[in-house]
N, C-alpha and C positions, 0 to 999 in steps of 0.2 A: 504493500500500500504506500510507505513511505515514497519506495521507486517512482509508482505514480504519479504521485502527489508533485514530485519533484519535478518531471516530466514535464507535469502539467505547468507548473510555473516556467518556464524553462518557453514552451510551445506557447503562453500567453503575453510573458515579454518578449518575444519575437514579435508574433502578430501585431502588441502593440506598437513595435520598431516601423513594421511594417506598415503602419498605421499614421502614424506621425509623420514618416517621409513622404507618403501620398499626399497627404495633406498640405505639407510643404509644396509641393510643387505641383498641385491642383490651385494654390490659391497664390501664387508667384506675383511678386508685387510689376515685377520687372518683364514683362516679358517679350524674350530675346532670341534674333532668328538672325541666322549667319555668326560669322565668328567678329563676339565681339572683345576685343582686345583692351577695353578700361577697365581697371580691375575694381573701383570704386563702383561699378553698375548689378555687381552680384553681391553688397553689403546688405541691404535690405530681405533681399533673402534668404542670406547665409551668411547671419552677422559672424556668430561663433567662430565659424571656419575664417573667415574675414579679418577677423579682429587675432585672433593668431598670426595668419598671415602676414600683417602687419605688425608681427614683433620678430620680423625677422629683421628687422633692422635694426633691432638692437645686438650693443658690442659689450658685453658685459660679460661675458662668459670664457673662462682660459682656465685649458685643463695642461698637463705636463709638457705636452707634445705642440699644442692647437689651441684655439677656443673658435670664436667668430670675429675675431679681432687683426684688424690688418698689420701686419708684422713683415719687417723688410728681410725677406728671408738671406739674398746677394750679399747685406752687410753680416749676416749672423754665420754665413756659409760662403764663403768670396771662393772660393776652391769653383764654385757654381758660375761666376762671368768668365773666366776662362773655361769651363764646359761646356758655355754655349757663345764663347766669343765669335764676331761675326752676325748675331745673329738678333733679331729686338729684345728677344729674354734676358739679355745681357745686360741691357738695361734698367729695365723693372720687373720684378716677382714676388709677390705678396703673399703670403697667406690670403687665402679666400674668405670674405664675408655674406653677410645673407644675402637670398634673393632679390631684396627688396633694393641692391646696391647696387643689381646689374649692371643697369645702363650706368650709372654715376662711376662706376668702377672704370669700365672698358673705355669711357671718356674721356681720365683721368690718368688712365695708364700712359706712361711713354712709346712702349708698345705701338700704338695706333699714330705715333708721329704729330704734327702737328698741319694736317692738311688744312688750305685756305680757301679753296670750294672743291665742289664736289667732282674734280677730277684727279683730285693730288692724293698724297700719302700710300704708304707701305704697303698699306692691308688693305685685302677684299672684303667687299660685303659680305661673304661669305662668314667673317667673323662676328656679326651680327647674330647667327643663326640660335643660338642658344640664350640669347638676353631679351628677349620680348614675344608677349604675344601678338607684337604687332606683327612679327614676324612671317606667320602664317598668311596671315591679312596682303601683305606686300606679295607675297609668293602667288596669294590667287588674284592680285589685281597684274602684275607681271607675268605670271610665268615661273617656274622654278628655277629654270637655265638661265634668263633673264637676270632674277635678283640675285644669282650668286656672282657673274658676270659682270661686276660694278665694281667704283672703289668703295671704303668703308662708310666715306665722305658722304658718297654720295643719297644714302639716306639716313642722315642723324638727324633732319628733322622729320620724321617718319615715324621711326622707331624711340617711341617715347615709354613708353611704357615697361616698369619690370615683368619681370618673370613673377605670373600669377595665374590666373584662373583657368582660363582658355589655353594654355600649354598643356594643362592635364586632363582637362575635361571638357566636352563636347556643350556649348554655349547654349544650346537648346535642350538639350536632356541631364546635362551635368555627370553624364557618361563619363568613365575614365578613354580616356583616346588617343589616338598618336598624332601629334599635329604635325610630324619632321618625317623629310618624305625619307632621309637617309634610312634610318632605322625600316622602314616599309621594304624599301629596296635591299637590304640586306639582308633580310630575312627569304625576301623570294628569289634571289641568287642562291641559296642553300635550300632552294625547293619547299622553305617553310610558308604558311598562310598565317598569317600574326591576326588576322582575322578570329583567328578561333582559338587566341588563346584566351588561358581562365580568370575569372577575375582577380582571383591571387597573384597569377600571373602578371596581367595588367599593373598590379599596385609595384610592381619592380620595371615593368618594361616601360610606363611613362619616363621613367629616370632615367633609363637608359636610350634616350632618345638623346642626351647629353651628355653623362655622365659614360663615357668612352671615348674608345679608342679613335681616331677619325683622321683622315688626309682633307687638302685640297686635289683633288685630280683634277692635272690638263691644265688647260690656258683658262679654259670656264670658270679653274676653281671651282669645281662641284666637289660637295661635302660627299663624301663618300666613309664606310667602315670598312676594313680590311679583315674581313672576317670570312672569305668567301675558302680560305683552309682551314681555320681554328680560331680559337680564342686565344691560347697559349703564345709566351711572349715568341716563342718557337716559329708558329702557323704563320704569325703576322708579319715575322722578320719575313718569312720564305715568301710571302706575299709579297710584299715590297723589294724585294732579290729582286723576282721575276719578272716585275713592274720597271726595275733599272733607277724605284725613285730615290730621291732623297731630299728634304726640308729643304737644306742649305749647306753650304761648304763651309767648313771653317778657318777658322780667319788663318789661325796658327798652326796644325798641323796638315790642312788640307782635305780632309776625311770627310769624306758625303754622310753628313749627318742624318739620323732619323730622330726626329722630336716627338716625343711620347706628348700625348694630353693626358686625359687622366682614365684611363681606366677601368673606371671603379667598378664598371656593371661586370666585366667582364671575369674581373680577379673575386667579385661576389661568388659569381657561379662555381669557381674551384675550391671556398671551402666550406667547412661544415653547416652553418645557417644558408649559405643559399642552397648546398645540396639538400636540404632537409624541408626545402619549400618554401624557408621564411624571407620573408618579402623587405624590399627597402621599407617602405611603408610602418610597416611592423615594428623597426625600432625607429627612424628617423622621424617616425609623423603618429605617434600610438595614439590610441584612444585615451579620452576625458570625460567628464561630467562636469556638466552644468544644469542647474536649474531639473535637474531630474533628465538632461537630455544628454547622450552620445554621440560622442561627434569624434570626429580625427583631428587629431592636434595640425594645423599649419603653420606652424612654427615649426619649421624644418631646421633642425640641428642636430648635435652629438646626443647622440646618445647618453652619454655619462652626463649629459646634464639631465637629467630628468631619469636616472638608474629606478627608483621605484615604478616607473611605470614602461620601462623597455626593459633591461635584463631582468627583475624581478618580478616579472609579469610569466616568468617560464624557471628562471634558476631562484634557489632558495638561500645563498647564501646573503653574509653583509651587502651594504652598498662599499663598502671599503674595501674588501673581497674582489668585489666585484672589477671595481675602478682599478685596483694594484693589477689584480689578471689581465687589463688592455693594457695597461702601463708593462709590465715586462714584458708582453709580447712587441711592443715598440721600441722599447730599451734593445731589447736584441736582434732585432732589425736595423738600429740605426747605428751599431755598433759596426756591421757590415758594410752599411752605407758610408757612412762617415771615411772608414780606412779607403773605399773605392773611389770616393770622391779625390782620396790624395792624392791615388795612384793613379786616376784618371787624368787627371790635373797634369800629372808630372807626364804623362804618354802626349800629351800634345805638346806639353812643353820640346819634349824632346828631340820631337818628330820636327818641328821648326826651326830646332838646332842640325836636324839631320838635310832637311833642305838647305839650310843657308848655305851648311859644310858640301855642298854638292850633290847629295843625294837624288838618284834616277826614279822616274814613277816605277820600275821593272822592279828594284829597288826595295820602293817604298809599299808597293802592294800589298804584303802578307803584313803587313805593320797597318796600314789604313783599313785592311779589313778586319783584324783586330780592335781596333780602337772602335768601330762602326760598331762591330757586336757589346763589346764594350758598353758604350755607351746607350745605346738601344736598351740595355738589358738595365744599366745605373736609369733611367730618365722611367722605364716603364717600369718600377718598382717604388719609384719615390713620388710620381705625379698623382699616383691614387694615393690620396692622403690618409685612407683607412686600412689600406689595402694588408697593414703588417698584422691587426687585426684582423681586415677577415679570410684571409688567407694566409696565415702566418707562415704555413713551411712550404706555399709557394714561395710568397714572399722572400723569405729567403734562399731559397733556392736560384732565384733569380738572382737575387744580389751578389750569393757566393759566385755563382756562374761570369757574372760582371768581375766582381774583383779577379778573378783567374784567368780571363782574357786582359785584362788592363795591365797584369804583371805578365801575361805573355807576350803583349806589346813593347811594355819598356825592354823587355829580353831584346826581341827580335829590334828591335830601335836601336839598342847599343850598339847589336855586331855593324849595324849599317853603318853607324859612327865610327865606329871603327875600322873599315873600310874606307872611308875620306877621309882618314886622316884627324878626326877629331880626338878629342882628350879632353880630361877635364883637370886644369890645373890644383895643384896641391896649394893650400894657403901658405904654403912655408916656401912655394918656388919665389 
């Protein structure tokens, strides 16, 4: 009977869940057809989730590793502008803050140059792609090939709007949805139909319409994922081999760079919480109460700020517990990192000692393809900022793999040097 009984509660708080949302969106204060991109026109009917979302703008929050607070990573990590000398990252690289910083972020970056209209600077529209809902909007008043085919200039007054409603959910049913055609098309190059996946599903795959891996392909700059062999940092190198591409050259050793973004969907998938079904969603946006009512948190942040309602929502220990166990798992991830960053550092250094000294491309080959993998393997381990977390013994597997190509570069670098003639003076000569 008790079983019942419990059932029955259980079957009648549903129903009434089910009951309340109808209602909500039978009696819609606002009602909205096409994609509308003002995030302030869904407050009225979904303040809760609204009024969340708008605290993603707060900087309050710094756990050992992170918080949401912009931090000049280049001065805390300099080993990092000669890692990507040559190239805009060299310039500026923050620590990431909330959504709600998007557009003010990408504006403000060095990064984006300082174009004087809309024909000049560095960067394609193409990097737009991930900072607004207006995004979409532009994509079906242009064309897809159209708006990635621009400079970045050319619609900043356009794209006004952060990253909010209409990026994850369908403006007229409040559907979770995919509004980035990249993510569509990469799934149906691996013969998948993203159509039908579940809605648990969905609560990870709206994220990963950005949170990954991704090129510009071609002169278009179309956003594209390298996923059409694997996920693994392995599949994508072999992808990009085959493709002949590479970011940019570097300034000082020469080596056709490949520039990791960030990852995160990807390196989810290989470990235990994504094999096990759980959803980004699930810890970066959990559930609340208010007012007797459930709703998903849109204050999308760490996790470890809010541990009683993401890790202890499944695990039973402390919250102190809990927070130490991510903490050593990034402690020893960045133990890896940290030493490859040196040896990284010093493999380009060197290699631009090996050029000045005369050094041949015949030469320099096995040493530039070295330092490629290299670095491919340091850049896709460190850009997904969770990644040592949720993947820890990927994670490091990766890194260790980077530092053992970075010291077989400086090897193979040496004898080159040694070849021309270089040496390296003793301070007592």
């Amino acid at each position: 009977m008790v079983v019942v009984f419990v059932l029955g509660l259980c079957v009648s708080a549903l129903m009434e869940r089910r009951a309340e949302v109808a209602s909500i969106f039978n009696n819609r204060k606002n009602v909205i057809k096409g994609i509308e991109a003002r995030n302030e026109r869904y407050n009225d009917d979904f303040p809760r989730e609204y009024q969340t979302w708008t605290e993603t703008a707060k900087t309050d929050f710094e756990s050992e590793f992170n918080g949401n607070i912009a931090v000049d990573v280049l001065e805390k990590r300099p080993e990092m502008v000669v890692l990507w000398a040559g190239y805009a990252f060299s310039k500026d690289y923050s620590t990431p803050r909330g959504h709600m910083h998007a557009i003010e972020d990408i504006t403000a970056s060095l990064r984006t140059g300082a174009p004087m209209n809309p024909t000049e600077g560095p960067q394609p529209s193409t990097c737009w792609t991930c900072k607004s809902p207006d995004v979409p909007r532009m994509m079906e008043a242009l064309g897809v090939d159209s708006f990635y085919h621009n400079k970045w200039a050319a619609f900043g007054d356009e794209i006004v709007n952060p990253i909010g409603c209409s990026d994850c959910h369908d403006s007229e049913t409040m559907n979770l949805h995919i509004s980035r055609p990249a993510l569509i098309e990469a799934f149906q190059r691996q013969g998948k139909d993203i159509t039908k996946a579940t809605p648990q599903e969905m609560r990870s795959l709206v994220c990963a319409q950005c949170h990954v891996e991704y090129y510009f392909k071609g002169d278009g700059k179309y956003l594209t994922f390298p996923w059409d062999k694997g996920f693994t940092v392995e599949d994508m190198e072999a992808y990009y081999d085959e493709a002949g591409f590479y970011d940019y050259i570097h300034k000082l050793s020469r080596t056709p760079i490949l520039k990791a973004q960030h990852p995160d969907y990807e390196i989810a998938q290989m470990g235990i919480h994504g094999q096990r079904g759980v959803s980004c969603a699930d810890c970066h946006m959990p559930y609340k109460s208010e007012g007797g009512v459930k709703f998903s948190d849109h204050h999308i942040q760490s996790p470890l700020a809010m541990i009683d309602r993401t890790c202890q929502a499944c695990h039973r220990e402390s919250e102190e517990t809990l927070r130490n166990n991510v903490y050593e798992r990034q402690r020893k991830a960045n133990e890896i990192r940290n030493r490859l960053e040196q040896e990284l550092a010093k493999a380009h250094i060197e290699a631009k000692y090996a050029w000045d000294a005369g050094a041949t491309e015949d030469q320099m080959k096995d040493v530039l393809a070295l330092i490629r993998q290299a670095q491919w393997r340091w850049d896709f381990g460190v850009a997904s900022h969770g990644g040592s977390f949720h993947a820890p013994q990927e994670i490091q597997r990766i890194l260790s793999h980077g530092l053992d190509r970075a010291m077989q570069a400086r090897l193979a670098v040496s004898k080159v040097l040694v070849k021309n003639g270089f040496y390296r003076r003793s301070s007592n000569a």
